[in-house]
Structure formats: structure tokens, C-alpha cells
C-alpha positions as MATLAB code, in Angstrom:
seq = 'XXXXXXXXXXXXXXXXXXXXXXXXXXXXXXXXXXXXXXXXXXXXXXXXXXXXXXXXXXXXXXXXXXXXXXXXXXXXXXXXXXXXXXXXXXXXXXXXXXXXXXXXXXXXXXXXXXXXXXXXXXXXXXXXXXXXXXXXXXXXXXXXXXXXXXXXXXXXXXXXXXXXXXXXXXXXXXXXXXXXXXXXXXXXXXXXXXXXXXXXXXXXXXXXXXXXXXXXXXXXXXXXXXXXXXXXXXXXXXXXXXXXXXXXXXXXXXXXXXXXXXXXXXXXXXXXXX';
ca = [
     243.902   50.350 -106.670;
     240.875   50.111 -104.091;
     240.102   52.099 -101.826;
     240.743   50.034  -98.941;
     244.212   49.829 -100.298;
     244.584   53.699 -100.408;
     243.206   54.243  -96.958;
     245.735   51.587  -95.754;
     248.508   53.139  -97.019;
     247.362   56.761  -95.974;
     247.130   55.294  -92.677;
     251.063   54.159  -92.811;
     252.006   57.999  -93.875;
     249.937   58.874  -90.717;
     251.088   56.685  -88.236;
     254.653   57.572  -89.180;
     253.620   61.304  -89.000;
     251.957   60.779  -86.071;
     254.335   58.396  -84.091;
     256.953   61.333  -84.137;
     255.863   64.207  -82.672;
     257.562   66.318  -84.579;
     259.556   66.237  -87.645;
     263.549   66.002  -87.216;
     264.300   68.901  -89.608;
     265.858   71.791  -89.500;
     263.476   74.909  -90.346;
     263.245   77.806  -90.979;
     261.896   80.900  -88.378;
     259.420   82.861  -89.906;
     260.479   86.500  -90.649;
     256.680   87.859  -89.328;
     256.178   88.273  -85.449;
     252.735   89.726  -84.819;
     252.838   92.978  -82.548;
     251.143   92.388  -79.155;
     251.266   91.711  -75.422;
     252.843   88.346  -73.935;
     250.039   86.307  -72.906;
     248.569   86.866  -69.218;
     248.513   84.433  -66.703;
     244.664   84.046  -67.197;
     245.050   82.963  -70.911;
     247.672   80.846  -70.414;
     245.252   79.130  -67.605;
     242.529   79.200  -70.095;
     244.701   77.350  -72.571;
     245.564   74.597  -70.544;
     241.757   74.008  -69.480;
     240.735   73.877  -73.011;
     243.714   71.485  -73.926;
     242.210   69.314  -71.680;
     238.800   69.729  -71.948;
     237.782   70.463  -75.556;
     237.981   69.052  -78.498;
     240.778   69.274  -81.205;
     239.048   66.838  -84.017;
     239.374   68.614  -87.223;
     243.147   69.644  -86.251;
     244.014   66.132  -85.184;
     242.670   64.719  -88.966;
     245.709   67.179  -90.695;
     248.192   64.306  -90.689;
     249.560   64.589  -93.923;
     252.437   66.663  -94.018;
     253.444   68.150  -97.809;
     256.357   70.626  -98.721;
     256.173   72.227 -101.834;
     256.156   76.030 -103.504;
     253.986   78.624 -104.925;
     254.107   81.424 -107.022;
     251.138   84.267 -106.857;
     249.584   83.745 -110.018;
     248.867   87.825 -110.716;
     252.850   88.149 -109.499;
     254.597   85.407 -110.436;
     257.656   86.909 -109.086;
     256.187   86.528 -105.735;
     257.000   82.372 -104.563;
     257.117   80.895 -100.815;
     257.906   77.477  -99.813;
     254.830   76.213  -98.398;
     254.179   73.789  -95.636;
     251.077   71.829  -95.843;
     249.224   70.526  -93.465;
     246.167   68.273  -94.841;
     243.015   65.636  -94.197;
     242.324   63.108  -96.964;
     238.784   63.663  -96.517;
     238.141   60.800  -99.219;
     239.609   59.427 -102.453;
     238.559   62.604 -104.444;
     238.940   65.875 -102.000;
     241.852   66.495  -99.337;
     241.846   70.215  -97.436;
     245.247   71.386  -96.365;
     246.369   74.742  -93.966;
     249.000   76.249  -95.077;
     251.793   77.339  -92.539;
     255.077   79.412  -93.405;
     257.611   76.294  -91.168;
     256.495   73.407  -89.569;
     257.961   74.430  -86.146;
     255.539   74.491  -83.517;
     255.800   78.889  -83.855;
     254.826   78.905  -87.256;
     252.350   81.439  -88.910;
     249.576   80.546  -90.778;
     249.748   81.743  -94.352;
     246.952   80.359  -96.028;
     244.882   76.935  -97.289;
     244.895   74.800 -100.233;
     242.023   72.097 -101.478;
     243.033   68.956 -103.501;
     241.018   67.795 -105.843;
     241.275   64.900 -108.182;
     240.786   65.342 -111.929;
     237.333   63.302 -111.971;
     235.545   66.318 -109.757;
     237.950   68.646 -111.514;
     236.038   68.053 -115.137;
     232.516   68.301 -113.376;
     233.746   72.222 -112.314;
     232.187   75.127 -114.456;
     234.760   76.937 -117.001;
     234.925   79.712 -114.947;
     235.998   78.167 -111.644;
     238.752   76.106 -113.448;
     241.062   79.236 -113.400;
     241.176   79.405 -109.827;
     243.005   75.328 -109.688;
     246.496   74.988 -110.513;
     247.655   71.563 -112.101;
     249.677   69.279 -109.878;
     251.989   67.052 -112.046;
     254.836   69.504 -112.748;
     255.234   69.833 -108.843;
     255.477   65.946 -108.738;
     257.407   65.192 -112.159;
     260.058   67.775 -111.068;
     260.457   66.757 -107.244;
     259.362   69.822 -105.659;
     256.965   68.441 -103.900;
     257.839   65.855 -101.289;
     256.793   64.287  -98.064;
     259.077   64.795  -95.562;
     260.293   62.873  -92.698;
     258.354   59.406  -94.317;
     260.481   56.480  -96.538;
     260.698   57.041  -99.783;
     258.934   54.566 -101.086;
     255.672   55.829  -99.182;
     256.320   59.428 -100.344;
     256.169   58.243 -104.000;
     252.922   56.156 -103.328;
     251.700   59.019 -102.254;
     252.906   61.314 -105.011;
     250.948   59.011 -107.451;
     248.163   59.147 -105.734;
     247.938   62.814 -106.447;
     249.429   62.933 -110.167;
     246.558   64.748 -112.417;
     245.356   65.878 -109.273;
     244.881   69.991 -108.892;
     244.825   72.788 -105.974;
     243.121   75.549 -104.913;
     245.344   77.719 -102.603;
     244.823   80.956 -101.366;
     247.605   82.695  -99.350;
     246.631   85.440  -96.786;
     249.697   86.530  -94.653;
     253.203   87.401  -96.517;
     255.447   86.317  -93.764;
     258.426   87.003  -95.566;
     260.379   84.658  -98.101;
     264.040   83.887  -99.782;
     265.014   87.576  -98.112;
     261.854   89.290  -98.778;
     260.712   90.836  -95.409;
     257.510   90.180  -94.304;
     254.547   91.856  -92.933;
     253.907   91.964  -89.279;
     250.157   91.129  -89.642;
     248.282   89.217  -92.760;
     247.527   92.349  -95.039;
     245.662   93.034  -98.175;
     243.178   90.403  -99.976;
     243.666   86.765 -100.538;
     246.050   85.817 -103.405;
     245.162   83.136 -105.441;
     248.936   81.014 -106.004;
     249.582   79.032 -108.483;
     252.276   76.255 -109.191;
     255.458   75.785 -111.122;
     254.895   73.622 -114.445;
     258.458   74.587 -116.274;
     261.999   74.032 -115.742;
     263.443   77.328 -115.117;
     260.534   79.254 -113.233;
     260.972   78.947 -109.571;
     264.123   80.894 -107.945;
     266.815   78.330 -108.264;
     267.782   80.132 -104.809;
     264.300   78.710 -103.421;
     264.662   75.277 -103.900;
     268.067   74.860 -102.997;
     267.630   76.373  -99.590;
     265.284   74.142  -98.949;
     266.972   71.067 -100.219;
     270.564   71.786  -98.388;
     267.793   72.142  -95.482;
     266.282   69.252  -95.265;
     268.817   67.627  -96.675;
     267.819   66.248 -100.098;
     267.803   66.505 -103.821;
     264.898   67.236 -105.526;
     266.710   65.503 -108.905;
     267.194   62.313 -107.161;
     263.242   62.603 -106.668;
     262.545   63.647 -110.374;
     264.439   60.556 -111.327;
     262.647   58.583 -108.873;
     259.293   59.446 -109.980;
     260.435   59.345 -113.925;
     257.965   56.354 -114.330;
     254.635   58.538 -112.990;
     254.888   60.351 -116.672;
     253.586   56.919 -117.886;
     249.966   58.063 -116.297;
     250.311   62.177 -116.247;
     247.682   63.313 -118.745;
     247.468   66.828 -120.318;
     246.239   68.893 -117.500;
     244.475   72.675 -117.564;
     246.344   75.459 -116.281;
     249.845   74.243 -117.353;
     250.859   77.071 -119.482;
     248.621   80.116 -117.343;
     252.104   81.743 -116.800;
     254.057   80.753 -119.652;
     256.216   83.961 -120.737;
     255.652   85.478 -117.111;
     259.299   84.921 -115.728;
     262.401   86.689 -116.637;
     264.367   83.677 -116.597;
     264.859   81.097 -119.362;
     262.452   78.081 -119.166;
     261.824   74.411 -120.603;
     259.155   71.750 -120.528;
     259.186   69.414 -117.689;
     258.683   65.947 -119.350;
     255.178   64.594 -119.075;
     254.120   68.152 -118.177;
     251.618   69.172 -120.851;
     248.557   72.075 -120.931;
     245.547   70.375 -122.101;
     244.541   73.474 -124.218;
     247.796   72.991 -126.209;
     246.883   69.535 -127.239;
     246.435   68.936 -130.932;
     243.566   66.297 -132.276;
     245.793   63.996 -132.866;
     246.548   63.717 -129.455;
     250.353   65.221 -129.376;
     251.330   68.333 -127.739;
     250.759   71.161 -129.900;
     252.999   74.361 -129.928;
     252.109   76.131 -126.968;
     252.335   80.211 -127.238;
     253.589   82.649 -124.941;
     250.137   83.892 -122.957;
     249.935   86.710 -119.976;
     249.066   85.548 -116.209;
     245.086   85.498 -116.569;
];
């Protein structure tokens, strides 16, 4: 597909985005409200004169809106549902911010960069273990779209199969009755993503399917067909054996470092979180 073709269809997801205003979903509130003072008269002036007089570029380019979930990758038993806000800055790269709803009141929790897996290979060894692999998040039908058709959702979804992320939460906000912290605490955590049946709380993605009113099966069956072009990706089995819960493969899901030279999946052992 050329890239006129992608940036046409980008600029469909946009405009629908866009045309809006806001998303008709239920959300949730975030658990965190930061301590401090309601805002003074004087700020509130200030905001309105720099509403109107300053620029809000780089903010007005997130127009892709992305709902999907994470689990730290040093505590896998640590997952949020994410809500991404991102640029397709070209064919290759997309930046996201990370936000814990997508109600105007909603904290920010962290960012994420997309890459596809052409700049992927050109990365040094070391740097690879900081990207998580995308395709289990789009074989499985966590990740979705919401609030576009269907149909554009999945063109989009292909778009980013063998693609992979580099996310970085700051602020626990609280999530699936884990309080949260009133201010962003700690270091940056490096997340990671969900590449077997079994490891995300089943708690987790049913809340937010019942919320937004979907099924994330109906998507995995839609989106059956993108295992036809899902290659062995990196990363895939970083957290195989880390959750106390029974898992299986995801079909079309496979680590490339379990790949035998024949080119079939080869048996994959049980490794720690690196």
C-alpha cells in the first residue's frame, strides 16, 4: 500500500476523531486526585488568554485515539488499561501520551513510541529489550480504536501488525481496585505487553469491554486473517512463566528467538522477566 493511501486513510480515523469532540463512552474516573489549591482567579484568566493566543500544535497532531493494556515488565502483576493518545509522525514512527481515561480530567500516566519493524532491526541489541512486540495485542483484540467503524479500526490494526512500543509509565493512578498514588512517584517503569492467552486479569478486560460496550473475541475473529502477515517478533516470550495463571499461545503470536532453522516455531522455555 502507498503512502498516499495510508495518509488518506489516517486522515479518515482523524476526521472522525476529530469531528466529535469527544468520544461517547462511558469511562472510567481516575482513582488519583493531586493535592493542591483550586485554581485562582488569575490562572484561570491566564488560561483563557493563552487558549486564545498561543499555540497548541503538537497537542492538536495526537488524533489517534488507541485503548489497549500493559503490564510492568519487572512486575508483571502490575497491568492498567491504557489510553493512548498519538501523532503518526510518518509511515515508520508514531509518539503517543499516555492518559489513565479519556475524559477531559484525566491524568497523565506516561508515553509510548511506535515503531515499525524496518527501524526496529536497525536498533542495537541492547535497546531491543526496552520495545515490546505488538501483534499479540492485535491478534487477541485488546487493542482497539474506539469510537471509529470497524472496518477503519482493522485498517488501522494492520497497519501496525509487527509493529513494536516503547512505553514508559510514570504516575500509578490506581487500577482494577488498586489505589493509586496521589502524585506520580518513584522512577519510570518500562511496561510491556500481553503476548499469551491467559496473562492479563480476565477482570481487566472485561471491565473494559462491558464499558465500552464490546467484545474483544468478536475482534480476534475479525482480525483472524492479519496472522497471514504477523512474523516472529522479539520480545514475545520476555515474561513467559511470570504469571500465576495458566497460559496458551495466541495464534500467529510467535518469539523470534524461539524460531527453529527451518523456519517453525521451536519449543519455547519458561524464562524470568529480564
Amino acid at each position: 500500500m502507498t503512502s498516499c493511501k495510508r495518509a488518506a486513510r489516517l486522515a479518515v480515523i482523524a476526521t472522525v476523531l476529530g469531528s466529535s469532540g469527544s468520544l461517547p463512552l462511558a469511562q472510567i474516573a481516575p482513582d488519583a486526585h493531586p493535592p493542591g489549591a483550586d485554581k485562582s482567579r488569575r490562572t484561570r484568566a491566564l488560561e483563557l488568554g493563552a487558549r486564545a493566543l498561543q499555540t497548541h500544535a503538537p497537542v492538536g497532531t495526537l488524533n489517534i485515539y488507541l485503548n489497549g493494556f500493559h503490564p510492568m515488565k519487572d512486575d508483571p502483576g502490575h497491568q492498567v488499561e491504557a489510553h493512548h493518545f498519538c501523532h503518526q509522525v510518518n509511515e515508520d514512527f508514531a509518539q503517543c501520551v499516555l492518559f489513565d481515561s479519556a475524559e477531559r480530567t484525566a491524568n497523565l500516566t506516561g508515553i509510548e513510541y511506535i515503531i515499525s519493524e524496518k527501524l526496529f532491526l536497525r536498533l542495537p541489541e541492547g535497546e531491543r529489550r526496552y520495545w515490546h512486540p505488538h501483534n499479540g495485542e492485535i491478534l487477541s483484540g485488546q487493542l482497539i480504536a474506539p469510537g471509529i467503524p470497524r472496518a477503519a479500526e482493522k485498517a488501522l490494526m494492520r497497519d501496525k501488525v509487527n509493529s513494536y512500543g516503547k512505553t514508559w509509565h510514570v504516575w500509578h493512578t490506581g487500577a482494577f481496585g488498586v489505589p493509586g498514588d496521589a502524585l506520580p512517584l518513584g522512577e519510570p517503569r518500562l511496561a510491556w505487553s500481553f503476548n499469551r492467552d491467559g496473562e492479563i486479569v480476565p477482570g481487566l478486560l472485561l471491565q473494559r469491554d462491558q464499558r465500552l460496550r464490546l467484545q474483544s473475541t468478536e475482534r480476534r475473529r475479525e482480525r483472524a486473517d492479519l496472522q497471514q502477515i504477523a512474523r516472529p517478533q522479539e520480545g514475545v516470550d520476555a515474561l513467559l512463566g511470570a504469571f500465576p495463571r495458566e497460559t496458551g499461545p495466541i495464534p500467529g503470536v510467535v518469539d523470534a528467538r524461539a524460531v527453529a532453522p527451518s523456519g517453525q516455531p521451536a519449543p519455547a522455555a519458561a524464562s524470568a522477566p529480564q
